[in-house]
C-alpha positions as CSV (number, residue, x, y, z in Angstrom):
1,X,78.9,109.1,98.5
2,X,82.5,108.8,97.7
3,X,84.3,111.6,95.8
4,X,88.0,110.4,94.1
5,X,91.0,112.3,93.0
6,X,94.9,111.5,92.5
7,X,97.1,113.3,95.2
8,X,100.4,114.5,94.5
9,X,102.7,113.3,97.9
10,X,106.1,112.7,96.4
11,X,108.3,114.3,93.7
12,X,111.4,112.8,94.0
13,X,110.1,110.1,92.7
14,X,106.8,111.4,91.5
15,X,103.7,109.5,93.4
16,X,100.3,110.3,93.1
17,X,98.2,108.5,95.8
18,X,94.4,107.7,94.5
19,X,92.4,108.6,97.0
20,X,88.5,108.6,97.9
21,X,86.4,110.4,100.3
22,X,83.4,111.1,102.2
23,X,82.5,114.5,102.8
24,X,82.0,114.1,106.5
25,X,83.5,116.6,108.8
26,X,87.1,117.6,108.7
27,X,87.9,117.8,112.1
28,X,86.8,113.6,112.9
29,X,89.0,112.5,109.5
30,X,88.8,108.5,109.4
31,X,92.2,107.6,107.3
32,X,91.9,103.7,106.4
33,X,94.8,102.2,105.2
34,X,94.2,99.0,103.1
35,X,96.0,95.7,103.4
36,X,97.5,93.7,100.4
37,X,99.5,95.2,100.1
38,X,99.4,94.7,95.9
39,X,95.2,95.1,96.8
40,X,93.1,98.5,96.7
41,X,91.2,100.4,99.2
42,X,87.9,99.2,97.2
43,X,87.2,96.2,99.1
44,X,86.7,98.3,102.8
45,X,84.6,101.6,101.6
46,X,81.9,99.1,102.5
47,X,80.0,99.4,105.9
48,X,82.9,102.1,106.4
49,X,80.9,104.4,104.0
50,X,78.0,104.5,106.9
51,X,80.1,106.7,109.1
52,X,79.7,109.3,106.6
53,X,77.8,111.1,108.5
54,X,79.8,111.2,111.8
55,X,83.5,111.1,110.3
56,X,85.5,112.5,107.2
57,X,86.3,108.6,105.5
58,X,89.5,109.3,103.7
59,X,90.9,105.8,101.4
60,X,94.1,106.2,99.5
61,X,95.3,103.3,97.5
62,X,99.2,103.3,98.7
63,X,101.8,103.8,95.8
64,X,101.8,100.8,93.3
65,X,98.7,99.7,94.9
66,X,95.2,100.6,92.7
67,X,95.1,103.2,90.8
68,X,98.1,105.3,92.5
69,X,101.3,105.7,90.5
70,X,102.8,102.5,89.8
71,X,105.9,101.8,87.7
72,X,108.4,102.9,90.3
73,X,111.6,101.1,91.2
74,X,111.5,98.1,93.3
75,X,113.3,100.0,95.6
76,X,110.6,102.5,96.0
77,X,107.8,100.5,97.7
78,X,108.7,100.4,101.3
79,X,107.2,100.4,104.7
80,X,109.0,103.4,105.0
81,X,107.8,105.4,102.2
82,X,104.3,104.3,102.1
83,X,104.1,105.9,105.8
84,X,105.8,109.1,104.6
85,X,103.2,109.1,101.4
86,X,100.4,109.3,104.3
87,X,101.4,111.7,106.2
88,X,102.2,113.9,103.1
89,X,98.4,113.0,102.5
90,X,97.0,114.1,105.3
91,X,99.0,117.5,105.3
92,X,97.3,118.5,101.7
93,X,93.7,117.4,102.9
94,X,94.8,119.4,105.7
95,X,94.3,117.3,108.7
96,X,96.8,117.7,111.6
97,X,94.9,114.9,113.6
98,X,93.1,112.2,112.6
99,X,91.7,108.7,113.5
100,X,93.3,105.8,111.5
101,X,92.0,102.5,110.8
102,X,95.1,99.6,109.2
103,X,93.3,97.0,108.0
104,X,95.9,93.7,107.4
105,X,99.4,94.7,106.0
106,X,98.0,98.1,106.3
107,X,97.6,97.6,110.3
108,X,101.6,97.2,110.3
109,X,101.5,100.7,108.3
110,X,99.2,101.7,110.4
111,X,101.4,101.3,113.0
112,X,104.4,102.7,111.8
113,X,102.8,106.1,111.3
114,X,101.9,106.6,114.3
115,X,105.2,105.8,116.0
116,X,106.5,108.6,113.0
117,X,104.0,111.0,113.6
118,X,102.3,110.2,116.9
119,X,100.6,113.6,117.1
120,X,98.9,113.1,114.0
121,X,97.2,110.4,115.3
122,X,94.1,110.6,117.4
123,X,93.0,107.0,118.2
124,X,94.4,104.2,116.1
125,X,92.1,101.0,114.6
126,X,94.6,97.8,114.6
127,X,91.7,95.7,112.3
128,X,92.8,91.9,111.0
129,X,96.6,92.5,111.8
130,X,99.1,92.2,114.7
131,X,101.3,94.3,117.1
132,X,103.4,91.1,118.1
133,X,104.7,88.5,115.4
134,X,102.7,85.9,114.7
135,X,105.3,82.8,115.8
136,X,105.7,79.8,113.2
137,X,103.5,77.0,115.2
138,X,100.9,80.0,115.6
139,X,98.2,77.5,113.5
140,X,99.7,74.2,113.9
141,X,96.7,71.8,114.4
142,X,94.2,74.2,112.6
143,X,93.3,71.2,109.9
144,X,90.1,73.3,108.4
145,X,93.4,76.0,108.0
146,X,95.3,74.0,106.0
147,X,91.7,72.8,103.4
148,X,91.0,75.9,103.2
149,X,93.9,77.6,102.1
150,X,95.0,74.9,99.9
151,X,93.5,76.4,96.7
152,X,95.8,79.7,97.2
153,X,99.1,77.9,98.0
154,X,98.3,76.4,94.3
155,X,97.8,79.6,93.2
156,X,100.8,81.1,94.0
157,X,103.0,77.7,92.9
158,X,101.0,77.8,89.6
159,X,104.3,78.4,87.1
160,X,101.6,80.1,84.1
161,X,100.3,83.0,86.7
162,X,102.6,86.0,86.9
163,X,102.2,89.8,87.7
164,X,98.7,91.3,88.9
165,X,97.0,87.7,87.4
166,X,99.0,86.2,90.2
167,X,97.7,88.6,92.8
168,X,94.2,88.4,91.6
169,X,94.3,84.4,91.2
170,X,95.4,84.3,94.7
171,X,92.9,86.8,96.3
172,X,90.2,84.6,94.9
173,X,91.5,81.3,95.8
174,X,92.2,82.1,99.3
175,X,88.4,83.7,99.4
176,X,87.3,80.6,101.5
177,X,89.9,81.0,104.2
178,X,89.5,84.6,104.3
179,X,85.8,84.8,105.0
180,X,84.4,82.2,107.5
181,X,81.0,82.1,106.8
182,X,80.3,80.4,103.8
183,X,76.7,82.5,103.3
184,X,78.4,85.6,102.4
185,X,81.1,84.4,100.3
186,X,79.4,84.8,96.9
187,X,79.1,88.8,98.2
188,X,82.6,88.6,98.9
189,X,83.5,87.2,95.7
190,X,82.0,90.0,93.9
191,X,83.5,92.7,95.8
192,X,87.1,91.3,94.9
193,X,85.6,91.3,91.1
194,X,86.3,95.4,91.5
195,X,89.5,95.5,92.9
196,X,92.3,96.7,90.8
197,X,94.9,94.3,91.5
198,X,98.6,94.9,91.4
199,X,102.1,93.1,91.5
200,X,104.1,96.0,92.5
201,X,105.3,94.9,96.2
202,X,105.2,91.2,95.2
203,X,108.6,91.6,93.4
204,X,110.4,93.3,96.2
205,X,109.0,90.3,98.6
206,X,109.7,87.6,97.0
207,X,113.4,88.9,96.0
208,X,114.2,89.5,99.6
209,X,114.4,92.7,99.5
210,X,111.0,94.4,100.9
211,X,112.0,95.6,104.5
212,X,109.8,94.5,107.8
213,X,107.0,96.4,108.1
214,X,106.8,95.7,112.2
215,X,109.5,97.5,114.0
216,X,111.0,95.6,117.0
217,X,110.2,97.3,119.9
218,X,106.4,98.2,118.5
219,X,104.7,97.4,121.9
220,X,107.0,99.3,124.3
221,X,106.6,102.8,121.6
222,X,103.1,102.4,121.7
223,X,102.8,102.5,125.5
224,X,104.9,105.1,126.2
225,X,102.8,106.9,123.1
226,X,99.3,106.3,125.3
227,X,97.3,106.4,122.7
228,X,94.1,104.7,122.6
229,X,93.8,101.8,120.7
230,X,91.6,99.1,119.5
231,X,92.6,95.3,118.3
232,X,89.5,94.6,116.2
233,X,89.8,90.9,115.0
234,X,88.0,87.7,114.0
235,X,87.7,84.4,116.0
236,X,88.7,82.5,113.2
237,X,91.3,84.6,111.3
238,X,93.8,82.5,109.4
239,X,96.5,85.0,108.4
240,X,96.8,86.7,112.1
241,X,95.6,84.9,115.4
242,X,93.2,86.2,116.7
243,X,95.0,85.3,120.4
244,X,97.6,87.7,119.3
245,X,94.8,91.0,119.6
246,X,94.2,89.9,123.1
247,X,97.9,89.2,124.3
248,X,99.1,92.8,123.3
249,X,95.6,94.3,124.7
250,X,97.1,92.8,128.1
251,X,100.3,94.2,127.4
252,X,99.2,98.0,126.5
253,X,97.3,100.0,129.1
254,X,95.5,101.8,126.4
255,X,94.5,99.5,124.1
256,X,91.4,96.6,124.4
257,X,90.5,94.0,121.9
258,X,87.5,92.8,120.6
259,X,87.7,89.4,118.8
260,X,83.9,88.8,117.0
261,X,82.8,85.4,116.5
262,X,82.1,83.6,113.8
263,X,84.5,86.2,111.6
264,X,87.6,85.2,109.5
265,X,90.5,87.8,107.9
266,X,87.8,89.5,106.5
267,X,85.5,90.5,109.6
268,X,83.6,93.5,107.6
269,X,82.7,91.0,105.5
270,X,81.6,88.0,107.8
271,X,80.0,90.4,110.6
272,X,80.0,93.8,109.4
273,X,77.2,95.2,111.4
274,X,79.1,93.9,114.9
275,X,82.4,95.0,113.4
276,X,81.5,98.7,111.9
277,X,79.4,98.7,115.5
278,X,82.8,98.4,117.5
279,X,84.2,101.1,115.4
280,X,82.0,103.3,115.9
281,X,81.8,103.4,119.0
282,X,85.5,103.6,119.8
283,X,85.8,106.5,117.8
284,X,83.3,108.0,119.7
């Protein structure tokens, strides 16, 4: 289904983006940018990979992420550049418009290029992320929040984990906070078994130094832009409130939410026939 090859973007420094594909038509390109950001693309081919047959599914692991170029300066992995990687990306597939999907951190990045390159962009998927800040009492009351993602705050606090260990040991302990039903968490587990894990970003973040990945006027660009857009979340998402999809959807003529029920962070995972469903559709 999926074909895979490394993708020259950058020289200056050099930055090959890993990058898999469907062969679905050119002209209805699907670029999905992946969350993490120290994750992979892996963990989204699937039900994505079922709109093969409708749309070109284009997933590049952003640099230091997967198996793209890692090793780069700490200076290197930015907002910024990961935006100006994809639209280096989608010039070499050669692909002056497509649809893109930001899953997570990758919604922010999501974002980002299409207030850079708004022509590029045909309709825009905002999946598991935010347009506005989420605001520091966003979950306050959410007990179940706090039990559930007690096992990652460990994680991260544990003084012998270090580098991609870290990230993995913290994917996997915040696994019950991330999906909400616990049914299809054993599935869920095994899917982050194949990620390749990296620490890349995590030392620019926790140094201080990794810039903001939301701009500050986000909202008013992306009305003036008027480009359609969808706020695809879950009811019970614990990393971005799900009120936060249908606040901006009230505050951009072009866009509309759907929040699915019963669905955590990971909504592919937890409802994946509703949430591919919505996709689709929209894209349509």
């Amino acid at each position: 289904m999926f074909t895979e090859s490394a993708i020259a973007v950058s020289t200056e420094p050099a930055v090959d983006l890993f990058v898999a594909q469907t062969p679905g038509p050119a002209d209805r390109t699907l670029l999905v940018i992946h969350g993490g950001p120290d994750w992979d693309h892996t963990y989204l081919r699937e039900p994505l990979a079922e709109l093969a047959d409708r749309h070109r599914v284009v997933l590049p692991d952003l640099r230091g992420c997967g198996r793209s170029t890692r090793g780069l300066a700490d200076d290197q992995y930015t907002p910024a550049a990961a935006t100006d990687d994809l639209i280096v990306l989608l010039d070499t597939l050669g692909v002056s418009q497509a649809d893109v999907l930001g899953f997570s951190y990758g919604g922010l990045i999501a974002q980002r290029l299409t207030l850079a390159a708004p022509k590029r962009v045909r309709r825009l998927v905002i999946a598991s992320s935010s347009v506005l800040p989420v605001p520091p009492d966003a979950f306050d009351g959410w007990s179940e929040r706090e039990e559930r993602l007690a096992a990652e705050v460990a994680a991260w606090s544990d003084p012998d984990l270090s580098g991609p260990d870290l990230t993995r040991a913290a994917a996997f302990a915040s696994a019950a906070a991330n999906v909400w039903r616990p049914d299809v968490l054993p599935a869920y587990l095994e899917r982050l078994a194949g990620v390749h894990f990296s620490a890349e970003w995590m030392r620019p973040l926790q140094t201080g130094t990794l810039p903001a990945a939301r701009h500050q006027d986000t909202i008013q660009r992306l009305v003036a832009l008027d480009i359609p857009l969808l706020l695809l979340h879950g009811r019970q998402d614990m990393t971005f409130p799900a009120a936060l999809a249908e606040d901006a959807a009230r505050l951009i003529p072009t866009a509309r939410a759907v929040v699915i029920e019963e669905a955590g962070h990971m909504t592919h995972i937890d409802q994946p026939r509703i949430w591919l469903d919505t996709i689709a559709d929209f894209l349509s």
